[in-house]
C-alpha positions in Angstrom: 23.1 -5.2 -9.4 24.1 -3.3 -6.3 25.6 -5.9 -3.4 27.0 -5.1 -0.2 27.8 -1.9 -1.1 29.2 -2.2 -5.2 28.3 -2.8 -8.5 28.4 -6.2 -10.1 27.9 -8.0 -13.2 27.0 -12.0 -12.9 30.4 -13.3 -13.8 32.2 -11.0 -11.9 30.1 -12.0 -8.8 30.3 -15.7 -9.6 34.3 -15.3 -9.5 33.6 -14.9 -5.6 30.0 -16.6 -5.0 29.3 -19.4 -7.9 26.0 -20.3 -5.9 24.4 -16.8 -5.3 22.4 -18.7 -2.5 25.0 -18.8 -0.2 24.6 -14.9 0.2 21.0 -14.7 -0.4 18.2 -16.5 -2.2 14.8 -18.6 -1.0 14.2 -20.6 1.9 11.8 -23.6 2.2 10.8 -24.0 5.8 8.3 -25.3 8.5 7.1 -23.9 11.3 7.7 -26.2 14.9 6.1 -24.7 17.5 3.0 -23.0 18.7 0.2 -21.9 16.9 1.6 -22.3 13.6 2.8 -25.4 14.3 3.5 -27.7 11.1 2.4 -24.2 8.9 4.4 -24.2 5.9 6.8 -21.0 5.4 9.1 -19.6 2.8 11.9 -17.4 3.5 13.6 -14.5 0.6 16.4 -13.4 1.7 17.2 -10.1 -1.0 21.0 -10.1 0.2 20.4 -5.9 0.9 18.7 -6.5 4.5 15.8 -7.0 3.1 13.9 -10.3 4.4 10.5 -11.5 3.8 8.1 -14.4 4.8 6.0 -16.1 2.4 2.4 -18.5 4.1 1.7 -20.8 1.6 -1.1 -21.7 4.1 -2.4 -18.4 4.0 -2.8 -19.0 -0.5 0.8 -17.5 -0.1 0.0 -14.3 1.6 3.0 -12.0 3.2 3.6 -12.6 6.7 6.2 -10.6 8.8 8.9 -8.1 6.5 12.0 -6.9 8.2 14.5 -4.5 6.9 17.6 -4.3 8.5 16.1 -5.8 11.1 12.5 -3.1 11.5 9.8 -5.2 11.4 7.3 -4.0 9.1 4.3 -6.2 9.6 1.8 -6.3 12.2 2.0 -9.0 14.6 -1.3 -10.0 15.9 -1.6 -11.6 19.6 -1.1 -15.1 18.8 1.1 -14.9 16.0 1.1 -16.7 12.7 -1.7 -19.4 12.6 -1.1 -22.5 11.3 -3.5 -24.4 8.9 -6.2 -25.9 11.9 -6.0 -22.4 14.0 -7.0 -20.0 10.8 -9.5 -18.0 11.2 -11.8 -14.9 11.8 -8.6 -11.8 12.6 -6.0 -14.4 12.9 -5.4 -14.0 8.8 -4.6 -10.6 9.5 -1.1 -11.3 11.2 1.8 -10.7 9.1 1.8 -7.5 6.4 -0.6 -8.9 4.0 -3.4 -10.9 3.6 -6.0 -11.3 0.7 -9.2 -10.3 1.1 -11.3 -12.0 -1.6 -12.5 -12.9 -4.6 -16.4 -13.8 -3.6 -16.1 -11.1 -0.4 -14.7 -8.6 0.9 -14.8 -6.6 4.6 -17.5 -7.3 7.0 -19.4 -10.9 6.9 -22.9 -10.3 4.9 -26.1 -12.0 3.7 -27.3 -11.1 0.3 -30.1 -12.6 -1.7 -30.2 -15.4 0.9 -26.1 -16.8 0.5 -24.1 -15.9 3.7 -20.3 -14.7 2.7 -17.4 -14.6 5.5 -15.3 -12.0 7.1 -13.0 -10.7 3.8 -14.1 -13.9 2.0 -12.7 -17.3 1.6 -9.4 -17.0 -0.6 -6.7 -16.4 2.7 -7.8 -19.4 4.3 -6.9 -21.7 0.8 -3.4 -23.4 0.9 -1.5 -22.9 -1.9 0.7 -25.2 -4.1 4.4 -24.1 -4.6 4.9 -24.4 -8.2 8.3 -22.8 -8.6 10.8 -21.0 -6.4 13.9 -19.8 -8.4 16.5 -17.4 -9.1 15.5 -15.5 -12.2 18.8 -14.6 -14.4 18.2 -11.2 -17.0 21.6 -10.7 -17.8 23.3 -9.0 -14.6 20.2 -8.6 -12.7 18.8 -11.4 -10.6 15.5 -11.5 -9.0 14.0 -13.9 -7.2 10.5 -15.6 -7.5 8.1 -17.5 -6.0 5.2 -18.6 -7.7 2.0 -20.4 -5.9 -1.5 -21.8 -7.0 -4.3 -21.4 -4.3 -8.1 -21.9 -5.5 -11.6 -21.4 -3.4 -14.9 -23.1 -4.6 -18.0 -22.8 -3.3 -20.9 -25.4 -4.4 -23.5 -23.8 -6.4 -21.3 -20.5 -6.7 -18.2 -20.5 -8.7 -14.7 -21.9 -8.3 -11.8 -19.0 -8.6 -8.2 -20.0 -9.4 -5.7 -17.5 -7.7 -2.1 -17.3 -10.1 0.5 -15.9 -7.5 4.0 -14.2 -8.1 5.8 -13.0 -6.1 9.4 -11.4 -7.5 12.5 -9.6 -5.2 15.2 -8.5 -6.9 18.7 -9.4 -5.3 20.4 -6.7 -4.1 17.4 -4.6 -3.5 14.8 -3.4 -0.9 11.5 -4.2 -3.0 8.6 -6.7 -3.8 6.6 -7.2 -6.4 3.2 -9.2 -6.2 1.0 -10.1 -9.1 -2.4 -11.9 -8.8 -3.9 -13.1 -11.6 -7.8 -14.4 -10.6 -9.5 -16.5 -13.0 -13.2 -17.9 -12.4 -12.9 -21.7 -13.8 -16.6 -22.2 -12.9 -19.9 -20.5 -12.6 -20.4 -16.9 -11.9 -19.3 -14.2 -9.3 -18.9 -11.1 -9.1 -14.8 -10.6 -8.8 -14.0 -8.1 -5.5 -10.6 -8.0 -3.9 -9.0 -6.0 -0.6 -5.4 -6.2 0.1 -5.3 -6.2 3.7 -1.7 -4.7 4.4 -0.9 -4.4 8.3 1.3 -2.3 10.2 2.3 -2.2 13.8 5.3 -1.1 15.5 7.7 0.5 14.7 5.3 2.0 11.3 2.1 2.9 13.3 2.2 5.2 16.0 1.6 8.7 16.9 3.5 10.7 14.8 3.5 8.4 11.2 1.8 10.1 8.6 0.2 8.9 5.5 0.2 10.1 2.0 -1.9 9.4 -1.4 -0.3 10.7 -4.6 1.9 13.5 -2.5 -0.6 14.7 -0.3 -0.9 14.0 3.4 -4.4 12.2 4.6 -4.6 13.7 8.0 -7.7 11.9 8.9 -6.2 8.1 8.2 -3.9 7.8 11.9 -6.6 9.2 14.2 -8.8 8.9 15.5 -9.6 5.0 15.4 -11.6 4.0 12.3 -12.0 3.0 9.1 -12.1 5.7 6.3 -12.5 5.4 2.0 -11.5 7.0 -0.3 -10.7 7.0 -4.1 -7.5 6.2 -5.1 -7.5 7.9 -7.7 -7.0 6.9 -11.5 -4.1 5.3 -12.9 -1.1 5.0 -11.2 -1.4 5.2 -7.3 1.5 5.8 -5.3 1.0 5.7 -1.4 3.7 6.6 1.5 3.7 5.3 5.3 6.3 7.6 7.3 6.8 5.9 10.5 7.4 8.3 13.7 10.3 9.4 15.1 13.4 11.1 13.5 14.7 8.9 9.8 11.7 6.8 10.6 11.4 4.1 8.5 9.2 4.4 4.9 6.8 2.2 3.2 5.6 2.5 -0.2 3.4 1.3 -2.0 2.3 1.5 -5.8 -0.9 0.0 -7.6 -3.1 1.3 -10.8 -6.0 2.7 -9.7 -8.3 1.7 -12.3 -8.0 -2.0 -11.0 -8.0 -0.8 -7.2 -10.3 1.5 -7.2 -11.3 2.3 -3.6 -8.5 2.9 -0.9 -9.6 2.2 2.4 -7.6 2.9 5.8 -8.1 1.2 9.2 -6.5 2.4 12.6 -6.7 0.7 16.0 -4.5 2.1 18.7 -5.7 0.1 21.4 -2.8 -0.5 24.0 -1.9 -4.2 23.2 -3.0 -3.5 19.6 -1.4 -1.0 17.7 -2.6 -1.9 14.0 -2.9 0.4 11.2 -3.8 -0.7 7.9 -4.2 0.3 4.2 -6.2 -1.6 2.1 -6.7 -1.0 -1.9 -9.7 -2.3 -2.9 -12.1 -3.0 -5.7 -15.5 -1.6 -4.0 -16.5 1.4 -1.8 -17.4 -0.1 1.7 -21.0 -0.4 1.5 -23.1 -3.4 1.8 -23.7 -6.3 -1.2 -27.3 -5.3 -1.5 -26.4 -1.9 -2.1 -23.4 -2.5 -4.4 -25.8 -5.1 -6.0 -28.2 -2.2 -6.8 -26.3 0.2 -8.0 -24.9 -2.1 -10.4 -21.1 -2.4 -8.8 -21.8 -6.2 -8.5 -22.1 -7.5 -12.0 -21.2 -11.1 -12.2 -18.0 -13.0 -14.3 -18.4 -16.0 -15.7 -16.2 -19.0 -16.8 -12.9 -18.1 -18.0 -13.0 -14.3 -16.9 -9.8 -12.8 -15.5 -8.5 -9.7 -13.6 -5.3 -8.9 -12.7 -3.8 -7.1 -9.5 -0.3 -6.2 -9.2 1.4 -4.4 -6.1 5.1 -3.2 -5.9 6.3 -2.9 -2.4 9.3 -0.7 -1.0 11.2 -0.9 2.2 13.0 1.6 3.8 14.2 1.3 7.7 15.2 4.5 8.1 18.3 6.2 9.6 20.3 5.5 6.5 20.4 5.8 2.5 18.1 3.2 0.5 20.2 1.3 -1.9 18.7 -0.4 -4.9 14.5 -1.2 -5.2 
């Protein structure tokens, strides 16, 4: 691994730091004040500048990133909610929140059942079943792993599996869902809802999908799809400025079919959002009839993996 600047192997680094959390490592927390008071938070600290929040109130979603100190997340008007002030946009504050697995987008009524704004999963609480540092010979990662599930009487119940890995020393996340009906029938649909504000949206930041700009996604104000394109997706948030800071993001296609793109500049606002997806944005009646809604039953699956990088900017990237 790469630390402060060198190489290491583990025993050369345990010579100096025995307990590798006193230079990095995972956090427990609570929040004390506000509107998230007595909301339950989890701190990674990768040891390379690289620090992330974890809302195990939000089914573990990813609240505010910083890199070297840029913030990377949006920060809505309120702040982080707390479990009795969730609701409607406030889910949206922080870089990531799950939209899903009975709905997605814009609230809807189809064949009489009404589904809520991006669905029912990012208002669960999770349960923490490990947080740990992960040992592979010289390489250390740390890894969070959380249980959230939604049920809905006379629908289905859905099991989200949650894990979250950053490897120490580096500038990177990796999230992997696993979704699992345990109960009746639904179709599966999921929208990662990933939120930028300043300093990533603005002006000048440019977008691109598989190396090619999307000049439409900044401005004007809107949302936009598009197909992400098969197999392995690889998209790029250039923030404005000179050595603005870089987001990346890589997901497979195949399970994340559509990509959609959301901007807001509104003075005060100042959100700009990408969002993989499983279905074009059209309503459930008409996904229903072309056949894009086809229901899973108990003990059905899917799996959704995303692998996040972090550059501020200004300066070389070290390990990801």
């Amino acid at each position: 691994m790469k630390l402060y600047g060198k190489n290491w192997k583990r025993d050369e680094l345990a010579a100096f730091v025995p307990d590798i959390a006193k230079v990095a490592g995972i956090r427990q927390l609570a929040e004390t004040d506000g509107p998230a008071s007595g909301a339950r938070l989890i701190q990674i600290d990768s040891g390379a500048g690289l620090r992330i929040e974890l809302l195990p109130d939000r089914c573990c979603d990813i609240g505010q990133v910083w890199c070297n100190d840029v913030p990377f997340g949006w920060a809505g008007p309120i702040g982080m909610s707390g479990t009795d002030t969730i609701g409607d946009n406030t889910t949206l504050s922080g870089l990531m929140s799950t939209c899903g697995f009975d709905h997605i987008r814009q609230p809807d009524t189809d064949e009489g059942r009404a589904y809520p704004l991006h669905g029912r999963m990012a208002r669960m609480p999770a349960r923490i079943t490990a947080c740990a540092s992960i040992w592979d010979g010289d390489d250390c990662t740390f890894r969070v792993v959380a249980e959230a599930t939604q049920f809905v009487l006379g629908l289905a119940t859905v099991r989200l599996d949650r894990e979250i890995d950053v490897p120490l020393g580096g500038r990177s996340l990796t999230l992997t869902d696993r979704v699992t009906v345990l109960s009746g029938s639904l179709p599966l649909m999921a929208m990662y809802h990933i939120n930028f504000g300043f300093p990533l949206a603005g002006p000048g930041s440019r977008l691109t999908l598989a190396g090619k700009d999307v000049p439409d996604a900044l401005s004007p104000d809107g949302v936009r799809t598009r197909p992400s394109g098969a197999g392995p997706v690889q998209v790029v948030l250039l923030g404005d400025g000179e050595a603005p800071p870089r987001y990346t993001l890589d997901y497979d296609g195949d399970t994340l079919p559509c990509l959609q793109t959301l901007r807001n500049a509104t003075d005060g606002t100042n959100l700009f959002c990408i969002e993989p997806a499983t279905h074009d944005k059209q309503p459930r009646a008409a996904l229903r009839e072309a056949g894009l809604l086809e229901p899973s039953g108990r003990g059905a699956t899917r799996v959704f993996r995303l692998h996040m990088t972090f550059d501020p900017g200004g300066q070389p990237v070290g390990r990801v």
